[in-house]
NURONU-593738 format. One record per atom (N, C-alpha, C, O): residue in one letter; atom name; x, y negated, z negated. Coordinates in Angstrom, 3 decimals. Example, Ala and Ser with C-alpha at 12.3 -4.5 7.8 and 13.67 -1.06 7.14 Angstrom:
// residues 2
  aa  at         u         v         w
   a   N    13.190     5.690    -7.800
   a  CA    12.300     4.500    -7.800
   a   C    13.200     3.300    -7.800
   a   O    14.236     3.319    -8.465
   s   N    12.850     2.250    -7.080
   s  CA    13.670     1.060    -7.140
   s   C    12.900    -0.030    -7.870
   s   O    13.409    -1.138    -8.039
This chain:
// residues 82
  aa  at         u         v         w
   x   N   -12.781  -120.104    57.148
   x  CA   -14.083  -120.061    57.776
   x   C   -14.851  -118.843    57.253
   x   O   -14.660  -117.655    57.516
   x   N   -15.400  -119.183    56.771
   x  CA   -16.753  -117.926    56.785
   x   C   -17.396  -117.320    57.691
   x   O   -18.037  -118.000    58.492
   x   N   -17.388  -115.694    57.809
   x  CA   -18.376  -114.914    58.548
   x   C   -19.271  -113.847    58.120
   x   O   -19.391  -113.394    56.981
   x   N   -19.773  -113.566    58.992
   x  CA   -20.855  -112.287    58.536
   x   C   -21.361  -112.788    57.474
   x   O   -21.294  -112.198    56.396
   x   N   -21.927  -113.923    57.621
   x  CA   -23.609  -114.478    56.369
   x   C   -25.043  -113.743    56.908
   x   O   -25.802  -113.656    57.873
   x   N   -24.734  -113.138    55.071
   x  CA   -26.111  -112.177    55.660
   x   C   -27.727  -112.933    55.844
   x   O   -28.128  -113.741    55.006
   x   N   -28.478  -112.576    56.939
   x  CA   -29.910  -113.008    57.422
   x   C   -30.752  -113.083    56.445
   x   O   -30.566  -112.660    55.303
   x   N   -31.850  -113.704    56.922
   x  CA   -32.786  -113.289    55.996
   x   C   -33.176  -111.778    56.544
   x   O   -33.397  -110.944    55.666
   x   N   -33.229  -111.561    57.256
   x  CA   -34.061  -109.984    57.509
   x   C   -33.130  -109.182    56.737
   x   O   -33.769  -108.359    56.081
   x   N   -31.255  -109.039    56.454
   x  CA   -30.451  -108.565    55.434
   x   C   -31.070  -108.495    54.389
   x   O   -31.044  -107.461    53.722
   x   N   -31.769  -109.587    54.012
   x  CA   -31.899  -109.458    52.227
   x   C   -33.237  -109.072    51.982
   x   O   -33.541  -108.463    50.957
   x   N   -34.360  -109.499    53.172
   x  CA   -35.458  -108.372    53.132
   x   C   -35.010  -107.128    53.366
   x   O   -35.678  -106.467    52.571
   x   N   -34.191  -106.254    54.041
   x  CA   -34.274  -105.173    54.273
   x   C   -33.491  -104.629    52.889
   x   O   -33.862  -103.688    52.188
   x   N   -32.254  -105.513    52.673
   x  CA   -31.950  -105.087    50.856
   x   C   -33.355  -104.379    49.468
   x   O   -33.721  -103.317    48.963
   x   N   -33.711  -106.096    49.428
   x  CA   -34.669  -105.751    48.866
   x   C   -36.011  -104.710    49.028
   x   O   -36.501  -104.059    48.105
   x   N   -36.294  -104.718    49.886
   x  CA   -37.095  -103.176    50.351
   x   C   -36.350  -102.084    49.701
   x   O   -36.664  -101.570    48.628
   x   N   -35.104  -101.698    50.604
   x  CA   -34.456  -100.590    49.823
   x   C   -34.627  -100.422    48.648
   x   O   -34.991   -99.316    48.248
   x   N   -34.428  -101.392    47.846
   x  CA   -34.012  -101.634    46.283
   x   C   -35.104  -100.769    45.891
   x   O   -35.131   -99.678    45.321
   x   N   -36.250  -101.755    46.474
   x  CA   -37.745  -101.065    45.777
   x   C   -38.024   -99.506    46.265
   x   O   -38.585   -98.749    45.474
   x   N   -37.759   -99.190    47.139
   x  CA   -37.669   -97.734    47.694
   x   C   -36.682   -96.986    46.841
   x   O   -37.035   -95.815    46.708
   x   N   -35.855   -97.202    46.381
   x  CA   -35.159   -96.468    45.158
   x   C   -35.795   -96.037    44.123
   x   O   -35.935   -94.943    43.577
   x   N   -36.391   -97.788    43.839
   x  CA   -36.870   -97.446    42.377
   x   C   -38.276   -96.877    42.585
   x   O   -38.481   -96.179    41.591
   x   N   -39.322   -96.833    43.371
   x  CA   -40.076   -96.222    43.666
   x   C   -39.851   -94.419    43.564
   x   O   -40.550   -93.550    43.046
   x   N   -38.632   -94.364    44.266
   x  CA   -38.884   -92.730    44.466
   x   C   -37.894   -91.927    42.497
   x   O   -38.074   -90.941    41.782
   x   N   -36.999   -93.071    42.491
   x  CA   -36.818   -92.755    40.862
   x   C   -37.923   -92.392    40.172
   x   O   -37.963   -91.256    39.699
   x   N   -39.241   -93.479    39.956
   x  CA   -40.476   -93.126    39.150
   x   C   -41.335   -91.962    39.402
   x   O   -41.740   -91.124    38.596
   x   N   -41.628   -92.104    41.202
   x  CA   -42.319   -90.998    40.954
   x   C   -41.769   -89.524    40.841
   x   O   -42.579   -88.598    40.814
   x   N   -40.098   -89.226    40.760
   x  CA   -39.621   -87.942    40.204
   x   C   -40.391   -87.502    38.694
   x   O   -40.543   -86.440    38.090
   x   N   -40.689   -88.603    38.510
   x  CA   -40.902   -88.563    36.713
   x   C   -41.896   -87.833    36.758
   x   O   -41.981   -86.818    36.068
   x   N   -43.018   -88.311    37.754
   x  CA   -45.079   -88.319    37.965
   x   C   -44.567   -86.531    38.844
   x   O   -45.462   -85.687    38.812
   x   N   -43.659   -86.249    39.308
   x  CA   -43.454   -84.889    40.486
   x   C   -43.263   -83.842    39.508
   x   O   -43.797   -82.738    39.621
   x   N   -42.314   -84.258    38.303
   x  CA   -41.864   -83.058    37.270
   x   C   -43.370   -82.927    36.403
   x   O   -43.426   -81.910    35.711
   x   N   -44.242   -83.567    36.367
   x  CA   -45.350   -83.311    35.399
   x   C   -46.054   -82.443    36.493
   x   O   -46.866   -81.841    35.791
   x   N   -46.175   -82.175    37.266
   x  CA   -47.124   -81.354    38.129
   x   C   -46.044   -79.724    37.907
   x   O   -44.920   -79.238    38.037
   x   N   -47.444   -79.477    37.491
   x  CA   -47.155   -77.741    37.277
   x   C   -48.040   -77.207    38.681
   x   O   -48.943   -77.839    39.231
   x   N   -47.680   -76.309    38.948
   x  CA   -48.335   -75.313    39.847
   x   C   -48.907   -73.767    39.160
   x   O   -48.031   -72.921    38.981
   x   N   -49.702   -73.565    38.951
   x  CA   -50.567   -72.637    38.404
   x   C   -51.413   -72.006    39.159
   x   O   -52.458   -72.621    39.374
   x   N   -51.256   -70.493    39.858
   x  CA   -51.511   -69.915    40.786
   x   C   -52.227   -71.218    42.441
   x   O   -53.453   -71.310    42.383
   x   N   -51.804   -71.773    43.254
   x  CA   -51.748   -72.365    44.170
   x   C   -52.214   -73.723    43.284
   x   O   -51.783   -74.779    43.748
   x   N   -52.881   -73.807    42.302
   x  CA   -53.340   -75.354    42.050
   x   C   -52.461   -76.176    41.119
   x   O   -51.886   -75.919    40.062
   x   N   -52.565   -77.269    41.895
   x  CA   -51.611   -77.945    40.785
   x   C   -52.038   -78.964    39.700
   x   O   -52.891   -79.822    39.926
   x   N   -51.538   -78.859    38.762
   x  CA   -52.227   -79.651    37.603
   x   C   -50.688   -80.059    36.687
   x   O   -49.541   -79.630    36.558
   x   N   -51.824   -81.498    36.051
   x  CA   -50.908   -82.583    35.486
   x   C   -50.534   -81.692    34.070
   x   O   -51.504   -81.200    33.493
   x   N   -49.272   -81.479    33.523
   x  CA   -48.840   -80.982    32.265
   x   C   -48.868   -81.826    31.044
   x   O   -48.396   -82.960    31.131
   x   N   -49.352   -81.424    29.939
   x  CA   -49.185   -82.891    29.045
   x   C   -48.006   -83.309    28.624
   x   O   -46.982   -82.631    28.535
   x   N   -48.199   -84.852    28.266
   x  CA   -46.846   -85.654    28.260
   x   C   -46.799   -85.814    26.591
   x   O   -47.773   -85.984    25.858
   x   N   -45.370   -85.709    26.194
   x  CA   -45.499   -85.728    24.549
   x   C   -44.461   -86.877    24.365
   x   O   -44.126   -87.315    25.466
   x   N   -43.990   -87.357    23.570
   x  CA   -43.309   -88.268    22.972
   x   C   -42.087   -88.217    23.597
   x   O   -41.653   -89.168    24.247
   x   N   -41.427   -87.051    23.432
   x  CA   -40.313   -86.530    23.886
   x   C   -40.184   -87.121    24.869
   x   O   -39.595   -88.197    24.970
   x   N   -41.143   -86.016    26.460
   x  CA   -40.911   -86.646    27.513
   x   C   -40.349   -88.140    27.953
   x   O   -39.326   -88.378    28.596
   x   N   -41.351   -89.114    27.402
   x  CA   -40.954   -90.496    27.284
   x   C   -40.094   -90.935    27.107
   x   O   -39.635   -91.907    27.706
   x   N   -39.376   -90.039    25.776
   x  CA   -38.140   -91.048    25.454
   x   C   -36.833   -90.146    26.358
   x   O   -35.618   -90.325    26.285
   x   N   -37.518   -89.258    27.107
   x  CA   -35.897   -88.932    27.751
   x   C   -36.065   -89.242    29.551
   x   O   -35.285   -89.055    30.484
   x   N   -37.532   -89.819    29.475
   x  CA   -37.923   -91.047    30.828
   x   C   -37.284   -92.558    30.596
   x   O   -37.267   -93.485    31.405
   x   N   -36.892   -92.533    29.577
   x  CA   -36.732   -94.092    29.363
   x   C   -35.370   -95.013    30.451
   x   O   -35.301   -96.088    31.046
   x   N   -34.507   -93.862    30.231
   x  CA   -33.138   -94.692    31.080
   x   C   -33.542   -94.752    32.972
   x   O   -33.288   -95.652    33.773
   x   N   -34.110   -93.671    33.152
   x  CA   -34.765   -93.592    34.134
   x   C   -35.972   -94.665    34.387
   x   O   -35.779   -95.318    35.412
   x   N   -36.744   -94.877    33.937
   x  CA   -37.684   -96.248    33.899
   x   C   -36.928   -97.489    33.676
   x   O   -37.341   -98.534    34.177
   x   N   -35.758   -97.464    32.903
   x  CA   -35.498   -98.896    32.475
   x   C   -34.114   -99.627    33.824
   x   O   -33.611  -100.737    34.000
   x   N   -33.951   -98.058    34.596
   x  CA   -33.001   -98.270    36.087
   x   C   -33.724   -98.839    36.642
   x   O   -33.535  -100.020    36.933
   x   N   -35.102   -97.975    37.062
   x  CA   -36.093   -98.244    37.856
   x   C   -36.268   -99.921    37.526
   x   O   -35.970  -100.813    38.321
   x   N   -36.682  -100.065    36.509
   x  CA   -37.277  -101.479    36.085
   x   C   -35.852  -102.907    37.009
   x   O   -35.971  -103.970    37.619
   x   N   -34.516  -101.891    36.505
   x  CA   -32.882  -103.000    37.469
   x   C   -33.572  -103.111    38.727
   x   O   -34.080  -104.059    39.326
   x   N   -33.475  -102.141    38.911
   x  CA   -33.849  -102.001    40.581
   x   C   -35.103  -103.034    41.210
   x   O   -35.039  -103.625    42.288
   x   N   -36.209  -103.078    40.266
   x  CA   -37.251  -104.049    40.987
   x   C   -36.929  -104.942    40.730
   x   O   -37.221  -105.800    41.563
   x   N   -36.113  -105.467    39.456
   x  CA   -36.008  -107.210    39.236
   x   C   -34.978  -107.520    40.198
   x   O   -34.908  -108.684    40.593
   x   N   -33.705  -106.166    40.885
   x  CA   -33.030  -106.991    42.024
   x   C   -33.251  -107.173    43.383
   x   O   -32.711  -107.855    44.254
   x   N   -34.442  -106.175    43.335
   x  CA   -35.071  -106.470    44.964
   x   C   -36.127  -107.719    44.623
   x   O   -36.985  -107.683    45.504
   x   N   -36.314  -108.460    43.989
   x  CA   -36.821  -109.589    43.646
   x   C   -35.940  -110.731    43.836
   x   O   -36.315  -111.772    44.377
   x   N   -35.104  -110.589    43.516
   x  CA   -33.840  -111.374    43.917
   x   C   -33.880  -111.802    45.390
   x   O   -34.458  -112.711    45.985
   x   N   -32.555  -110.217    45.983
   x  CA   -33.137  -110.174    47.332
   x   C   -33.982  -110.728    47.631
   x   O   -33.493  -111.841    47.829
   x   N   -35.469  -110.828    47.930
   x  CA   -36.404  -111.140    48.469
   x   C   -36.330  -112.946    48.286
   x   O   -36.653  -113.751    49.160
   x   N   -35.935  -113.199    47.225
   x  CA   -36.222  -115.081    47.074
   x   C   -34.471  -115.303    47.731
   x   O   -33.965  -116.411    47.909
   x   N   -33.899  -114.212    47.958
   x  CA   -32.402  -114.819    48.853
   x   C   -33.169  -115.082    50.346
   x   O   -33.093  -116.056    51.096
   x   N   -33.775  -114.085    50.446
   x  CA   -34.335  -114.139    51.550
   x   C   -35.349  -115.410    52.204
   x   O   -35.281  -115.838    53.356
   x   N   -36.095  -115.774    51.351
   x  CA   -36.855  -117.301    51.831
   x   C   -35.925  -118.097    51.623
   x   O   -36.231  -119.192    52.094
   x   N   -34.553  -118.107    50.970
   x  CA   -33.778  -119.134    50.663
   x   C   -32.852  -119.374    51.831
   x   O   -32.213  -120.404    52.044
   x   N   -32.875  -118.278    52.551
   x  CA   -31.312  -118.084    53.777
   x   C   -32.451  -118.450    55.201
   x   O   -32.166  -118.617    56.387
   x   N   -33.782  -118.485    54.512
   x  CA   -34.402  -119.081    55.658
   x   C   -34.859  -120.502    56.463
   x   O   -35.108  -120.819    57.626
   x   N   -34.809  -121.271    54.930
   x  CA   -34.050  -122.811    55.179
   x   C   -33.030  -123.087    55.333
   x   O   -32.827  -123.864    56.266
   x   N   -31.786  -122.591    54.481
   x  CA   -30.507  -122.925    54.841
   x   C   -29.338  -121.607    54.218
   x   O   -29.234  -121.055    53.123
   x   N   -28.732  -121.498    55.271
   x  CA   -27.791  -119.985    54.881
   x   C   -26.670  -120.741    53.944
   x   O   -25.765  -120.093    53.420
């Protein structure tokens, strides 16, 4: 017998998370470009570099939204039939 089949509100609240990960992953990226320069803060320029050592970090981020996408269509799916 099978138990503990997860809800749909489970796989919405999965998927949320998911995206709340990858959300706060990206904007570490957008937080490290802010310099502070006597109280004001300003955007630092971005060079090539930066990018390519953002990349594994963006391309997690990127796992992360295609599986809270998932999640989310488990979720209309466990809402017709679990």
């Amino acid at each position: 017998m099978i138990t503990d089949i997860p809800s749909s509100s489970d796989f919405n609240a999965a998927g949320i998370n998911l995206l709340n990960l990858a959300w706060d992953s990206t904007v570490s990226l957008l937080i490290e470009r802010i310099v502070n320069v006597d109280g004001i803060y300003e955007s630092s320029p971005v060079s090539d570099k930066y990018w390519e050592s953002a990349q594994p970090i963006l391309a997690s981020s990127l796992s992360l939204v295609q599986q809270s996408i998932e999640f989310f269509l488990k979720a209309k799916i466990s809402e017709v039939s679990p």
